[in-house]
LUMGU-731584 format. One record per atom (N, C-alpha, C): chain; atom name; x, y, z. Coordinates in nm, 4 decimals, decimal comma. Atoms other than C-alpha are relative to their C-alpha. Layout:
REM LUMGU-731584
REC cadena atomo       xx       yy       zz
REC      A    CA        X        Y        Z
...
//
This chain:
REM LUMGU-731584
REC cadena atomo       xx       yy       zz
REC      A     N   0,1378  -0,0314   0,0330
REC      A    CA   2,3783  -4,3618   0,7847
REC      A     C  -0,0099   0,1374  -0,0653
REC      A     N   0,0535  -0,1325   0,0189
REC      A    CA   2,4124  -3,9855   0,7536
REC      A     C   0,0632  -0,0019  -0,1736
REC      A     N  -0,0455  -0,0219   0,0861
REC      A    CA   2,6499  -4,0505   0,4487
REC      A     C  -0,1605  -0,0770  -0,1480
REC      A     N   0,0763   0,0274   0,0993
REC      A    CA   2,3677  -4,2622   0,2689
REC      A     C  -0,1207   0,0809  -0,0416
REC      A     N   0,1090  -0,0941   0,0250
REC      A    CA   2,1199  -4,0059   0,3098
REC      A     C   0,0443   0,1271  -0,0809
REC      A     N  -0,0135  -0,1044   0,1385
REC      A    CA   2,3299  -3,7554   0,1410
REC      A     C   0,0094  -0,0785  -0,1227
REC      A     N   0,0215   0,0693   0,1484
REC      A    CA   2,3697  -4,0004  -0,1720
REC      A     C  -0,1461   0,0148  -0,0043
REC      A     N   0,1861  -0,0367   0,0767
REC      A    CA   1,9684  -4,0440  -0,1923
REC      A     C  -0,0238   0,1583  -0,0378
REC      A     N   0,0628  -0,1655   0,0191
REC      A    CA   1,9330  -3,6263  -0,1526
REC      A     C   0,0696   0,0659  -0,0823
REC      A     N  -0,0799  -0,0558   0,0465
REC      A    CA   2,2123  -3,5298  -0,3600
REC      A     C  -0,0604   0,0230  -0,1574
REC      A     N   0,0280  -0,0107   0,1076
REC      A    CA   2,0471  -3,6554  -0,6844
REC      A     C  -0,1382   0,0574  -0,0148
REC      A     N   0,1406  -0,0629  -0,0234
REC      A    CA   1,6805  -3,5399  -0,5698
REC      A     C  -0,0094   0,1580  -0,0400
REC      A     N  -0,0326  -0,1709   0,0540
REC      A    CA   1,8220  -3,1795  -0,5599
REC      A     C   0,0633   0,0391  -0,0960
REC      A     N  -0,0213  -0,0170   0,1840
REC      A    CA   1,9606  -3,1958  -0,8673
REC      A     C  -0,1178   0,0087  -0,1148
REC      A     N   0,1360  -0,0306   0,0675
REC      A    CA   1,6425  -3,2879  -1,0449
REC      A     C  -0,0698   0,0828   0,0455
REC      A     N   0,0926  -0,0918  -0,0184
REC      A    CA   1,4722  -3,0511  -0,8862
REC      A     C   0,0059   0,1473  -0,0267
REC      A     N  -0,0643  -0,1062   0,0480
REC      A    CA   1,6838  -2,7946  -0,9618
REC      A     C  -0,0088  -0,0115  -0,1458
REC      A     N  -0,0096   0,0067   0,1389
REC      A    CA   1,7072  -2,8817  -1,2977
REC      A     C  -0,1598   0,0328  -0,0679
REC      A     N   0,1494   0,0095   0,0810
REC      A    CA   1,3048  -2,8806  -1,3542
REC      A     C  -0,0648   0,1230   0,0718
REC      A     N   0,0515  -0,1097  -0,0235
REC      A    CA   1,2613  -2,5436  -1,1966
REC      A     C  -0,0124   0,0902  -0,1084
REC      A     N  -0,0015  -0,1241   0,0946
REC      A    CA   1,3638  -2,3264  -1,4867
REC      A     C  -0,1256  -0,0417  -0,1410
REC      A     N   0,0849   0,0665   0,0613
REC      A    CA   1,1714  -2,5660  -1,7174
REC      A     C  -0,1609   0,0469   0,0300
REC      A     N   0,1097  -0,0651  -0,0648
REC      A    CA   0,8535  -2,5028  -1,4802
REC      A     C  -0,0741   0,1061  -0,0095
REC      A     N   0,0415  -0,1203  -0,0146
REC      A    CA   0,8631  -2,1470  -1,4602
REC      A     C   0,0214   0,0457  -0,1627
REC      A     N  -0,0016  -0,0136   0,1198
REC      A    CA   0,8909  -2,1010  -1,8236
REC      A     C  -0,0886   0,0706  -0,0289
REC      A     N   0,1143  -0,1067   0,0404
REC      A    CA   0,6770  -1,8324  -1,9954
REC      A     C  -0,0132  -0,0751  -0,1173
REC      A     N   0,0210   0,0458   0,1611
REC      A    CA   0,4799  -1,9218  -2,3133
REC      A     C   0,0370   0,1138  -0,0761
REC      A     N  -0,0044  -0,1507   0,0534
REC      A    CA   0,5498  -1,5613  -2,4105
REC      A     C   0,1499  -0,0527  -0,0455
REC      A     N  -0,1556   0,0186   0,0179
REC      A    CA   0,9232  -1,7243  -2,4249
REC      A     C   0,0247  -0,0778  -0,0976
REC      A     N   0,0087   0,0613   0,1506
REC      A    CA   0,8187  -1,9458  -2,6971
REC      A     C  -0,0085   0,0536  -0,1281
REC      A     N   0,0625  -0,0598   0,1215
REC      A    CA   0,6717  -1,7343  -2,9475
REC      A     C   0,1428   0,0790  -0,0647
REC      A     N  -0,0711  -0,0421   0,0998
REC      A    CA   0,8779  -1,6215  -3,2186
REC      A     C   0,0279   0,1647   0,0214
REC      A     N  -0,0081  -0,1210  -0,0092
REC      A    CA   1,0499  -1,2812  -3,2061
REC      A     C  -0,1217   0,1212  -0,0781
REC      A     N   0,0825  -0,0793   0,1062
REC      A    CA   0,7879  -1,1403  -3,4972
REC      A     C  -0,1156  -0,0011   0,1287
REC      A     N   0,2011   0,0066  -0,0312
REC      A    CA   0,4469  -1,2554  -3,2828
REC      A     C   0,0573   0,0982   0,1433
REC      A     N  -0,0120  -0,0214  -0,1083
REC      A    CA   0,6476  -1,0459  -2,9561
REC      A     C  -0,0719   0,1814  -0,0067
REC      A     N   0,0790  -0,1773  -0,0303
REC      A    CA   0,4117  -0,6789  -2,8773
REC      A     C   0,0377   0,0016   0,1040
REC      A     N   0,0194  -0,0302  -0,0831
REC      A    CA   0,4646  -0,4923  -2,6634
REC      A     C  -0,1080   0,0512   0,1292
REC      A     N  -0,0026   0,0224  -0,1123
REC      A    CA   0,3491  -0,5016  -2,3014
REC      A     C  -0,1075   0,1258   0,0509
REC      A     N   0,0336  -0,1567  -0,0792
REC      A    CA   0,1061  -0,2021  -2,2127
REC      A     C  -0,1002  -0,0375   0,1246
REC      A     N   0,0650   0,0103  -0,1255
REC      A    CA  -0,0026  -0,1623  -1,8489
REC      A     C  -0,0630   0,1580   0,0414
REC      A     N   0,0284  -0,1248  -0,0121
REC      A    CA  -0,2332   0,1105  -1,7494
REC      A     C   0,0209   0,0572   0,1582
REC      A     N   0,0331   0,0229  -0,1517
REC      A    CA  -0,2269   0,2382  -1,3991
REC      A     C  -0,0225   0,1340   0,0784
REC      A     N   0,1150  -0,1352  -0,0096
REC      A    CA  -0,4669   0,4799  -1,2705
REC      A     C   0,0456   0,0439   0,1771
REC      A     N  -0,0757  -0,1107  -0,1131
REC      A    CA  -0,3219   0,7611  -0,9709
REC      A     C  -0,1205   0,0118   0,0598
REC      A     N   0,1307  -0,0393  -0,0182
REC      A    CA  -0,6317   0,7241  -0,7176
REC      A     C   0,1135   0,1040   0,1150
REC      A     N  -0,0185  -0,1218  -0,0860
REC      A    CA  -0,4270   0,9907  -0,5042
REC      A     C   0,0641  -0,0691   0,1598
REC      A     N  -0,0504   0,0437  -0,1498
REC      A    CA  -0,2821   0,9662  -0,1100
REC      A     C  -0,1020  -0,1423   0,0580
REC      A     N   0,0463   0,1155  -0,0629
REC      A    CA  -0,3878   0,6247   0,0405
REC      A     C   0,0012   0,0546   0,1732
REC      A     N   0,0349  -0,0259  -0,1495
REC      A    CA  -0,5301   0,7264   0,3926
REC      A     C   0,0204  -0,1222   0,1171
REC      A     N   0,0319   0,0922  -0,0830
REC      A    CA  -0,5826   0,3925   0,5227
REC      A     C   0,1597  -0,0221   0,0322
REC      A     N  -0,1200   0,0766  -0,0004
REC      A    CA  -0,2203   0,2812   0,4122
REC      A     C   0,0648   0,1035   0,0953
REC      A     N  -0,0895  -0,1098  -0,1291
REC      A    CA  -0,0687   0,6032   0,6189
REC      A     C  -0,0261  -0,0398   0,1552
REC      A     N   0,0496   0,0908  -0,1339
REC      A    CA  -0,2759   0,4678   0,8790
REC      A     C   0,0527  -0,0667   0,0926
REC      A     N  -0,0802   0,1091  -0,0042
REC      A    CA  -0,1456   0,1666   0,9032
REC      A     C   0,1620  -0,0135   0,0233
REC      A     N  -0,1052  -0,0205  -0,0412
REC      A    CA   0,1865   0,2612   0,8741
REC      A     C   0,0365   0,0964   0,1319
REC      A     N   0,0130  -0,0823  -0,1131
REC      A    CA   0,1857   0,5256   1,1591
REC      A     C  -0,0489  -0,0773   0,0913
REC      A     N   0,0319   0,0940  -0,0805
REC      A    CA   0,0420   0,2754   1,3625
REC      A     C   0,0746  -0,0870   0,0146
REC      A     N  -0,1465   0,1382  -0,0093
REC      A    CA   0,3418   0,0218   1,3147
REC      A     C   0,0731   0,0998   0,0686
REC      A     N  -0,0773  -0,0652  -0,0738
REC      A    CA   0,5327   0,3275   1,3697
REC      A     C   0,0147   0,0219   0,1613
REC      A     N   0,0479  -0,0037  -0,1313
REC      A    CA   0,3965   0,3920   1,6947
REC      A     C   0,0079  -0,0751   0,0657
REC      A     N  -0,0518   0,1213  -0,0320
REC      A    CA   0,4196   0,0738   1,8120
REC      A     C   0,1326  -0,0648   0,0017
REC      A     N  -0,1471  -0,0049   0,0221
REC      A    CA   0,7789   0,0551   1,7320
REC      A     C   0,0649   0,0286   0,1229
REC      A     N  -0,0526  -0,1136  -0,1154
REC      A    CA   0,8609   0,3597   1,9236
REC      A     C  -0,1005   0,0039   0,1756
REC      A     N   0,0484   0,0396  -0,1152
REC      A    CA   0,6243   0,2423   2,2269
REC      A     C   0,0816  -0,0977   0,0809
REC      A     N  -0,0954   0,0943  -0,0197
REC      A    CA   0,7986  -0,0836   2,2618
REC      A     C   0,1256   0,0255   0,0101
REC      A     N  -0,1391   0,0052  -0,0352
REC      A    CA   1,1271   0,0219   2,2321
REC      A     C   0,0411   0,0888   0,1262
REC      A     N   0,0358  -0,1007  -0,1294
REC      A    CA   1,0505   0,3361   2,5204
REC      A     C  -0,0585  -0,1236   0,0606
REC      A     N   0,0353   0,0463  -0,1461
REC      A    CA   0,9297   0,0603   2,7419
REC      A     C   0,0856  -0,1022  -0,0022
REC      A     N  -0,1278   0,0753  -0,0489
REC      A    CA   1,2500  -0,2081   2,6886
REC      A     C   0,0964   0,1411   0,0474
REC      A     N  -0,0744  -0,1411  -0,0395
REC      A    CA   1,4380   0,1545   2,7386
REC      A     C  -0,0219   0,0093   0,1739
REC      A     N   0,0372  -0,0973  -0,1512
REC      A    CA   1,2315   0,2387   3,0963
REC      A     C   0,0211  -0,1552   0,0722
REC      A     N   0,0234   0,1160  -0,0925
REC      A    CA   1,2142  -0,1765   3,1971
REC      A     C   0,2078   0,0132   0,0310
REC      A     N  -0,1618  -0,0272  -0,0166
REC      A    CA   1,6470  -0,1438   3,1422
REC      A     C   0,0257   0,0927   0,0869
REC      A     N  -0,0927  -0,1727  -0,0916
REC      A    CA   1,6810   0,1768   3,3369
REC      A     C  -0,0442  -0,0239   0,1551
REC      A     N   0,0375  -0,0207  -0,1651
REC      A    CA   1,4750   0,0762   3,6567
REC      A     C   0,0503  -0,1381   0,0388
REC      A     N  -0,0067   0,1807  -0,0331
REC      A    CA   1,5859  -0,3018   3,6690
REC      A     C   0,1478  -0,0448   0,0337
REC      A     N  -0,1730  -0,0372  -0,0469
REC      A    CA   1,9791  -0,1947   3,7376
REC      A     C  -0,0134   0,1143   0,1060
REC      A     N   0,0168  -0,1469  -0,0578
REC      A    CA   1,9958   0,0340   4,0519
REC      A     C   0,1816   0,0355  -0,0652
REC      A     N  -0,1581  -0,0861   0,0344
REC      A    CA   2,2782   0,3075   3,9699
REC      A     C   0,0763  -0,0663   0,1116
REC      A     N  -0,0765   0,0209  -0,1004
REC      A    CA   2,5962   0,2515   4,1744
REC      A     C  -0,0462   0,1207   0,1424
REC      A     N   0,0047  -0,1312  -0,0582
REC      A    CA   2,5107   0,6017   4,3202
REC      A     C  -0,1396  -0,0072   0,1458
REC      A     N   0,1130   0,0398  -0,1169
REC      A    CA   2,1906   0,4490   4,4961
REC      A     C   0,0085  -0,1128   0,0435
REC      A     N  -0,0263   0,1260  -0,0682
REC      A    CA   2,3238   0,1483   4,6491
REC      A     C   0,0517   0,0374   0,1223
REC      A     N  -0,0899  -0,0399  -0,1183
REC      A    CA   2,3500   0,1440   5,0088
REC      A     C   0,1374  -0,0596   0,0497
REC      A     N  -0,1782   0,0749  -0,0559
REC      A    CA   2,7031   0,1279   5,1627
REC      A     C  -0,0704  -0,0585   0,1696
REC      A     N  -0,0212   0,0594  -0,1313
REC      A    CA   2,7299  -0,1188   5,4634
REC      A     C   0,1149  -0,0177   0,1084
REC      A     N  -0,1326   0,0012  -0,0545
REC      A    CA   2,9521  -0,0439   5,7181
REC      A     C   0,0679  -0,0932   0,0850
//
């Protein structure tokens, strides 16, 4: 069974592979080297992003919270050898 299912999928992923590059095709990739201009993008500096620092400092924090409390749940959840009572 498993062998007939790779024959059906073998040729599926082939065509599909094959009609990706086709797909993603630019029309810009058609046009003749003469009709090709160049490309201008403008892009305007509004300055430090507050929110985005935010945001990140807040992941940060959260990071370093979580990993200080798998740190403190590891350290109390093993007693040392040093505090184990001996039984005589």
């Amino acid at each position: 069974m498993r062998q007939h299912a790779r024959r059906s999928i073998a040729p599926s992923l082939i065509a599909v592979t094959a009609a990706v590059p086709v797909a993603t095709a630019d029309v810009r990739d058609r046009a003749s080297p003469d009709d090709r201009r160049p490309v201008v993008i403008e892009v305007r500096d509004r300055g430090f992003d507050w929110g985005d620092a935010a945001i990140g400092a807040t992941g940060a924090l959260g990071l370093v919270l979580t990993a200080g409390g798998v740190v403190a749940l590891a350290r109390t959840s093993r007693p040392r050898p040093s505090q184990r009572r001996r039984h005589a």
